[in-house]
C-alpha positions as CSV (number, residue, x, y, z in Angstrom):
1,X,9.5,11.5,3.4
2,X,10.5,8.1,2.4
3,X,11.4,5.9,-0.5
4,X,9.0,3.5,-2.6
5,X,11.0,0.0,-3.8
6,X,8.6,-2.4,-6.5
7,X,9.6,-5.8,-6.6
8,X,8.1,-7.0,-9.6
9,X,8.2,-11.1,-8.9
10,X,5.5,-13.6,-7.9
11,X,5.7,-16.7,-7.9
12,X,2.2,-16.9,-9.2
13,X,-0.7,-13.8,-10.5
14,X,-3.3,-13.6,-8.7
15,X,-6.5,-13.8,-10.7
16,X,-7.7,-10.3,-9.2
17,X,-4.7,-8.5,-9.8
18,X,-3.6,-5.7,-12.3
19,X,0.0,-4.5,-10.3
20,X,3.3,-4.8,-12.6
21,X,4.3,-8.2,-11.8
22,X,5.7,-11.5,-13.6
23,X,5.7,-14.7,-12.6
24,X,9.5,-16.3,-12.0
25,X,11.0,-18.7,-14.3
26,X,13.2,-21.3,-13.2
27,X,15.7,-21.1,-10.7
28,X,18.5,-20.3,-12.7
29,X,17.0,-17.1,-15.3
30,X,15.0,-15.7,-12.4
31,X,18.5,-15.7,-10.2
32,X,20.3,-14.0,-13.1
33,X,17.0,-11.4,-13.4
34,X,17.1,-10.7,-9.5
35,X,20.9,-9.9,-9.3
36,X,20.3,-7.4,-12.8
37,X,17.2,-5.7,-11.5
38,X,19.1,-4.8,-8.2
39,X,21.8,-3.6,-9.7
40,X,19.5,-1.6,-11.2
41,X,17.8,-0.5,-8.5
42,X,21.3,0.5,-7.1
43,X,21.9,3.1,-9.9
44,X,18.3,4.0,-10.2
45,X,18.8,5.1,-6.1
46,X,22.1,6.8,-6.6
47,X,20.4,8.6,-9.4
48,X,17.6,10.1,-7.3
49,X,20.4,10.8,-4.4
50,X,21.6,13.4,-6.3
51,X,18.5,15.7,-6.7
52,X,17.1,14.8,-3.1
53,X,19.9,16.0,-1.5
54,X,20.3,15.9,2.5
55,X,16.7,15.8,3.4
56,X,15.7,13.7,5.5
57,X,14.1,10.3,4.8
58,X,12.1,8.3,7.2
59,X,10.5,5.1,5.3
60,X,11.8,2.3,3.3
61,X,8.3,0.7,1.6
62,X,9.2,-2.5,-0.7
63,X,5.9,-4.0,-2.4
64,X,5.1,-5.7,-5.8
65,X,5.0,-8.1,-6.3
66,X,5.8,-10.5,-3.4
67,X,9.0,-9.4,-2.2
68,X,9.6,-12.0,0.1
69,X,10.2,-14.4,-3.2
70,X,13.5,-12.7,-3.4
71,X,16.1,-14.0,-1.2
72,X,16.1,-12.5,1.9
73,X,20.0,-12.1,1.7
74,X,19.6,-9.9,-1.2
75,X,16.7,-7.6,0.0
76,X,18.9,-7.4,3.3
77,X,21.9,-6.2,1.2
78,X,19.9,-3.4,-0.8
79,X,18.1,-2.2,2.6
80,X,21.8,-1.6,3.9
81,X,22.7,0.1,0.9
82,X,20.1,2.3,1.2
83,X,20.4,3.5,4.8
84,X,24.0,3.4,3.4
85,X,23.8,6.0,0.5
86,X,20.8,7.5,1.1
87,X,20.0,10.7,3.8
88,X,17.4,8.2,6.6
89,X,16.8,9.2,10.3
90,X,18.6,6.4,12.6
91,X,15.7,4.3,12.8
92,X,13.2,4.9,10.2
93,X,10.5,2.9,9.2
94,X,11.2,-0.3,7.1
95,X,8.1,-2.3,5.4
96,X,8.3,-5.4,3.7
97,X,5.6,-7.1,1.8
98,X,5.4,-10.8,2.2
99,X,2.8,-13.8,1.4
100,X,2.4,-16.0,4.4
101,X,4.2,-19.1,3.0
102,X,7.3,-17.2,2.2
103,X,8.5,-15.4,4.9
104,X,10.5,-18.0,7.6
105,X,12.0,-17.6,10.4
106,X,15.7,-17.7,8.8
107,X,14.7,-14.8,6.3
108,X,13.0,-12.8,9.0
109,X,16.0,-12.9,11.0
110,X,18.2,-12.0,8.3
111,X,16.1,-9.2,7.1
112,X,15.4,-8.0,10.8
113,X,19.3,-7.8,11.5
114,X,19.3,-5.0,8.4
115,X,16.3,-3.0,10.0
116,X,13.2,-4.2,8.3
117,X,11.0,-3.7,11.4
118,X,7.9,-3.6,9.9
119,X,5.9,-7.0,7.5
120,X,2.8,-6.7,5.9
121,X,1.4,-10.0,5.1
122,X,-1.2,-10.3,2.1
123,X,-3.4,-12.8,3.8
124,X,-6.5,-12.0,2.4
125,X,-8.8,-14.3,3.7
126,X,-8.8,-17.0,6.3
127,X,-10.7,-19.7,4.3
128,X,-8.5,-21.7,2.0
129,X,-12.2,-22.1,-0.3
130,X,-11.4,-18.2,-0.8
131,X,-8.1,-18.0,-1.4
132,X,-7.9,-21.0,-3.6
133,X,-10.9,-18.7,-5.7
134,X,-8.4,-15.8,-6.0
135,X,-5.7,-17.3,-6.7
136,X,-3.7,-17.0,-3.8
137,X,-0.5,-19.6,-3.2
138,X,-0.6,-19.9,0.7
139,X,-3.3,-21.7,2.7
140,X,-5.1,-20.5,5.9
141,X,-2.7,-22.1,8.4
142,X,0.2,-20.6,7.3
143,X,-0.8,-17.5,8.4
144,X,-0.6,-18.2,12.0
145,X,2.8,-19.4,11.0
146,X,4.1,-17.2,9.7
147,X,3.2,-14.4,12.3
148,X,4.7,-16.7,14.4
149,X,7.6,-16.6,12.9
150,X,8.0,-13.0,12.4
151,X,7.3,-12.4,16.1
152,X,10.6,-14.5,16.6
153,X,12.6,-12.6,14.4
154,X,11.9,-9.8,16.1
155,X,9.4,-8.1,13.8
156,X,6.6,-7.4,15.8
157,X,5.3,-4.3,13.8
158,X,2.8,-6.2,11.1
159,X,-0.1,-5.5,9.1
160,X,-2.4,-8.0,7.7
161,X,-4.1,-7.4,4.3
162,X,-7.6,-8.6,4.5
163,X,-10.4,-8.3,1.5
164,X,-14.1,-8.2,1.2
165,X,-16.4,-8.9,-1.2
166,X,-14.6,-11.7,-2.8
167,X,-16.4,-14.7,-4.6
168,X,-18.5,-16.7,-2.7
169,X,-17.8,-14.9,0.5
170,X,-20.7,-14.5,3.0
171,X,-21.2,-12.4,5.9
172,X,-19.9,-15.5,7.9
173,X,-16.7,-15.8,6.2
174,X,-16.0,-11.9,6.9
175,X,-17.0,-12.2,10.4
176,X,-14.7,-15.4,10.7
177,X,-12.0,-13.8,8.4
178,X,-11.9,-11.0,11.3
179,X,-11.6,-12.8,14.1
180,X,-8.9,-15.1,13.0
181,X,-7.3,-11.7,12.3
182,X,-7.7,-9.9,15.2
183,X,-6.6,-13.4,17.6
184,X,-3.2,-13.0,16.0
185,X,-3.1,-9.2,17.2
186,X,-1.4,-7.6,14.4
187,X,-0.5,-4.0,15.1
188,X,-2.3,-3.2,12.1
189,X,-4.8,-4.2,9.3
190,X,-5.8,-2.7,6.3
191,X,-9.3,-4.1,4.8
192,X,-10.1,-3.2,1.0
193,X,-13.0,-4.3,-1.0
194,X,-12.1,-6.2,-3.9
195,X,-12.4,-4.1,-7.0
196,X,-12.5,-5.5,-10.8
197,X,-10.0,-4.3,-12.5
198,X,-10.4,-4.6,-16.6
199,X,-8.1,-7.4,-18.6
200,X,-7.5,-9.9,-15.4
201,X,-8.9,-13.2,-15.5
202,X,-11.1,-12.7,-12.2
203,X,-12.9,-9.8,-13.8
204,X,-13.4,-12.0,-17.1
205,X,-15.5,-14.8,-15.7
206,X,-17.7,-12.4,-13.4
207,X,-18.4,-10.4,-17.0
208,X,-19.1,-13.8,-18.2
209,X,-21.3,-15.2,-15.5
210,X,-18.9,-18.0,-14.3
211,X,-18.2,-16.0,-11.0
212,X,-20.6,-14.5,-8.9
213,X,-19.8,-11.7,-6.2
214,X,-21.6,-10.3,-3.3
215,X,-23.9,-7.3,-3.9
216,X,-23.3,-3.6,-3.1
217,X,-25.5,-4.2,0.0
218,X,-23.5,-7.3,1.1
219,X,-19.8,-5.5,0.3
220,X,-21.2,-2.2,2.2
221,X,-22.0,-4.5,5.3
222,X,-19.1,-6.3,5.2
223,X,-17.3,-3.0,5.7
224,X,-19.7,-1.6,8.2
225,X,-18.9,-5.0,9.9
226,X,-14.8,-4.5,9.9
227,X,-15.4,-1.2,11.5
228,X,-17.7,-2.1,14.1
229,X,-15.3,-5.2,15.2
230,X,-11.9,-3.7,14.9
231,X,-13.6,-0.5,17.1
232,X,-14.4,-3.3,19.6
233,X,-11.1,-4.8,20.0
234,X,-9.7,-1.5,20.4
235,X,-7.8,-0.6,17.1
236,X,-8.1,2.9,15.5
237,X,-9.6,3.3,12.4
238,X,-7.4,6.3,10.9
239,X,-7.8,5.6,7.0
240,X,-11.2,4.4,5.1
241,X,-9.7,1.2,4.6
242,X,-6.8,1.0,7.8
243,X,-7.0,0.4,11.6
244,X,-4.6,-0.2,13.8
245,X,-3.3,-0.7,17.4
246,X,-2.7,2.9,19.2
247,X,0.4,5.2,17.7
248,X,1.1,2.3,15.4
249,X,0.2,4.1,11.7
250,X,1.9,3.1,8.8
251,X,4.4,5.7,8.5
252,X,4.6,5.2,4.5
253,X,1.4,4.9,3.5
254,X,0.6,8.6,5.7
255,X,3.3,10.4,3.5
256,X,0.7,9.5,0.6
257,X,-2.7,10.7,2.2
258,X,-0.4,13.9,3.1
259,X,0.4,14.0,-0.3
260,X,4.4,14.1,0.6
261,X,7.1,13.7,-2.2
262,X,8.8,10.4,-2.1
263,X,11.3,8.7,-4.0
264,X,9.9,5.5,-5.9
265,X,12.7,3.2,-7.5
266,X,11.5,0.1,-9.8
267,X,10.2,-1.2,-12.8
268,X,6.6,0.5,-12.8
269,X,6.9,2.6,-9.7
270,X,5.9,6.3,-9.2
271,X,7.2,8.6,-7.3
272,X,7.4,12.0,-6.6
273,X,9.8,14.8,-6.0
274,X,9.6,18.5,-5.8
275,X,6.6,18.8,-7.9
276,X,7.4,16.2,-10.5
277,X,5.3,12.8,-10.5
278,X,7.0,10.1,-12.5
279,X,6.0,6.9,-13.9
280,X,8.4,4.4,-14.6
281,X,8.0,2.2,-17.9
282,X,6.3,-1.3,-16.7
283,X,9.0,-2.9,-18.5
284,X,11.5,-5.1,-16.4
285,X,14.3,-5.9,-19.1
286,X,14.1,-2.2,-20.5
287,X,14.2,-0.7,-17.2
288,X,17.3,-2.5,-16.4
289,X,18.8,-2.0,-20.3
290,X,17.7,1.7,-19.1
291,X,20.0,1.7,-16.1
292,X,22.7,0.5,-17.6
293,X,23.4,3.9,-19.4
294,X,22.6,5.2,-16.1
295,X,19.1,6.7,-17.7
296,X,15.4,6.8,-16.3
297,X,12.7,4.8,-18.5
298,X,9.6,7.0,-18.1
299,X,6.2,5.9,-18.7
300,X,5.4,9.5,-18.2
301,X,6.5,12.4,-16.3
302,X,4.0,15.8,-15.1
303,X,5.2,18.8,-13.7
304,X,3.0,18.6,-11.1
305,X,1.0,22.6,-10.7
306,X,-0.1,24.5,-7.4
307,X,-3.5,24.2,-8.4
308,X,-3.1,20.1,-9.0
309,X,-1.3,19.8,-5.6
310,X,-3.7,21.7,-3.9
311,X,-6.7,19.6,-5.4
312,X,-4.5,16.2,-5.0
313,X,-3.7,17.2,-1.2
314,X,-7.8,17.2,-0.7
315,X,-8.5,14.2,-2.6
316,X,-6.3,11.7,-0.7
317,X,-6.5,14.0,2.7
318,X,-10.6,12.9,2.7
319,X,-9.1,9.2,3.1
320,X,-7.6,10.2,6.3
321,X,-10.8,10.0,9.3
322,X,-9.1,13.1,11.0
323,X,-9.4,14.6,8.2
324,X,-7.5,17.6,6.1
325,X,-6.8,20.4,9.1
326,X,-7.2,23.8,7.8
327,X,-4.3,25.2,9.4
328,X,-2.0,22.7,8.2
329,X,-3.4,23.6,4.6
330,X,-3.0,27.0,5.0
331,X,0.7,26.9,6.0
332,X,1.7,25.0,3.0
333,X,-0.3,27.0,0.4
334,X,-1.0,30.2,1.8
335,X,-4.8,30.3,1.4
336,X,-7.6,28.8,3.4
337,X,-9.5,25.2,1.6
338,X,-12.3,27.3,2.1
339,X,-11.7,30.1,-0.1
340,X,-10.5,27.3,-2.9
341,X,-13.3,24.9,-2.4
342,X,-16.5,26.6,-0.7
343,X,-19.0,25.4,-2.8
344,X,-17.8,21.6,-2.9
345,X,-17.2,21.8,0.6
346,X,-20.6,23.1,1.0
347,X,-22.8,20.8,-0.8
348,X,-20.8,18.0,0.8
349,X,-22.1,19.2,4.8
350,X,-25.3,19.5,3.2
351,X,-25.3,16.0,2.2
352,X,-23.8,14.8,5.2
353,X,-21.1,13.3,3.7
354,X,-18.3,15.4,5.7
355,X,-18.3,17.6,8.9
356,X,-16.0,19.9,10.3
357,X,-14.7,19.0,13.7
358,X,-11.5,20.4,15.9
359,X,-10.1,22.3,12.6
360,X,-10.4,19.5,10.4
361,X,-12.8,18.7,7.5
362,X,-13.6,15.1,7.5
363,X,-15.7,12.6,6.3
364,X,-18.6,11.7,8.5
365,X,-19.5,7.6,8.9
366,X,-22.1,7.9,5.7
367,X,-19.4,9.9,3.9
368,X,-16.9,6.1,4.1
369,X,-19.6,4.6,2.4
370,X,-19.4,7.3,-0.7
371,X,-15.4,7.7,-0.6
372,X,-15.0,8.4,-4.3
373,X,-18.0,11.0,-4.3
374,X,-16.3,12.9,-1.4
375,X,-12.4,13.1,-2.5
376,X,-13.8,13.4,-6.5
377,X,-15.6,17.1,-5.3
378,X,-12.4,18.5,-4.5
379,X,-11.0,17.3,-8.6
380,X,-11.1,20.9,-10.2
């Protein structure tokens, strides 16, 4: 069980992307923001302290946003508080998000010394052609840099986001895009196709014809291509879209695709606790107007029932390549996936799209390609 943080701040959108962010202001507004919004963060934490009581928490997981635009002081100082106020195991795991060009040595240091032990860099792509096309701040040296740097600091636990399908991307980029990865050995890298998502500026001009992406065929390749390499240099591939170096899983991420309660604290986050999902308003100033009567700001809030749980454990187990294991489901619910889902499960083996192996139904290699099809059967 862990805790979500959202970070909110970049120092520039990407074209691509649809998270709650905003872009900060100048130095002095965005430092009087910063100071509010942690505050409220604070009170937003010592809010969810009460109803999680003394169970034990294992992950801090702060995202955005970019994070790492924040001083690293102040991110230090809440990740104390946290292990402070809140119930964590000794050393539990502590992620970061950062973009390559604002991360240093000095912050790493700072935010190691608190227990971040754990970066994951949005990198991207490795050819500044590409990253200049998505909007993306840092340039293709930088990267090297800045794992550099974090390897000094003592952070040696990092993940490198990497996308496909971007425009003007060829095979040979991927393939490139890859190795440069892989020749920094990260412990970890996740690899996600790019998806349009409605109202962002990237998915305007490919609607209008001004940007061109890579087919279906291309994308799928590209994919086929990460898992061939990353098998080769002897990472794991444990999620559809995440590989990484033996017994080195993000710890986070797992207590989604287990679909484990979690405490989520931010403008825009979601969490999850004992049954009820939550959606906090996407509203910076009224979240921290919110917090200053010491009140949530729901978006929206769902009970959450047996019967959703049971279908939402499926759904984002499929993700996992080992799969959801029988036994496991039937000691949280009391009744075999097979009673609740025989005929989706079923016509899913009959497609080939999942097998069962070692107590486990799992998606087979064709079922990666058709991710959607196989977690959607399992939506009653």
């Amino acid at each position: 069980m862990g805790v979500y943080v959202h970070i909110p701040f970049c120092e520039q959108k990407c074209y691509y992307c649809d998270f709650h962010s905003v872009v900060a202001g100048d130095e002095e507004s965005f430092s009087s923001v910063v100071s509010d919004y942690f505050l409220s963060l604070r009170r937003e934490a010592l809010y969810y302290k009460k109803l999680w009581e003394d169970r034990a928490l294992r992950t801090i997981f702060i995202g955005g946003g970019t994070p790492s635009i924040v001083p690293a002081e102040q991110l230090a100082s809440f990740i104390l508080f946290l292990r402070n106020e809140l119930p964590f195991v000794a050393e539990p795991e502590i992620t970061i998000e950062a973009n390559p060009h604002s991360l240093h040595y000095e912050g790493a240091a700072v935010l190691s010394k608190a227990g971040a032990n754990r970066v994951s860099l949005g990198v991207q792509a490795f050819q500044n052609r590409l990253l200049k096309a998505i909007g993306r701040v840092h340039t293709s040296d930088q990267i090297g840099q800045s794992v550099g740097a974090l390897k000094r600091a003592g952070i040696t636990n990092i993940n490198l986001d990497l996308m496909f399908g971007l425009p003007g991307q060829g095979i040979s980029d991927w393939t490139e895009t890859l190795r440069e990865a892989v020749a920094l050995r990260p412990t970890h890298l996740s690899c996600y196709g790019l998806i349009l998502e409605d109202e962002t500026p990237l998915a305007r001009w490919v609607s209008a014809g001004i940007v061109h992406l890579p087919s279906d065929d291309e994308q799928a390749e590209m994919y086929d291509l990460a898992c061939e390499m990353l098998k080769e240099e002897a990472y794991e591939h444990y999620e559809i879209s995440n590989f990484c170096e033996p017994g080195m899983e993000c710890q986070h991420n797992l207590l989604y695709w287990h679909n484990e309660p979690f405490i989520a604290l931010g403008s825009g986050a979601t969490g999850y606790i004992d049954g009820f999902r939550y959606k906090n308003m996407p509203d910076i100033q009224g979240y921290i107007e919110s917090w200053t009567r010491h009140t949530p700001y729901y978006e929206y809030t769902d009970q959450v029932s047996l019967d959703q749980e049971m279908d939402e454990t499926m759904m984002v187990g499929m993700r996992l390549l080992r799969g959801v294991e029988e036994e496991a489901f039937f000691r949280r619910y009391q009744v075999s996936f097979r009673d609740i889902y025989r005929e989706p499960i079923e016509d899913l083996l009959a497609k080939g799209l999942v097998q069962e192996s070692n107590g486990c139904l799992r998606v087979t290699r064709q079922g990666l390609f058709l991710e959607n099809m196989v977690s959607g059967a399992f939506l009653r």
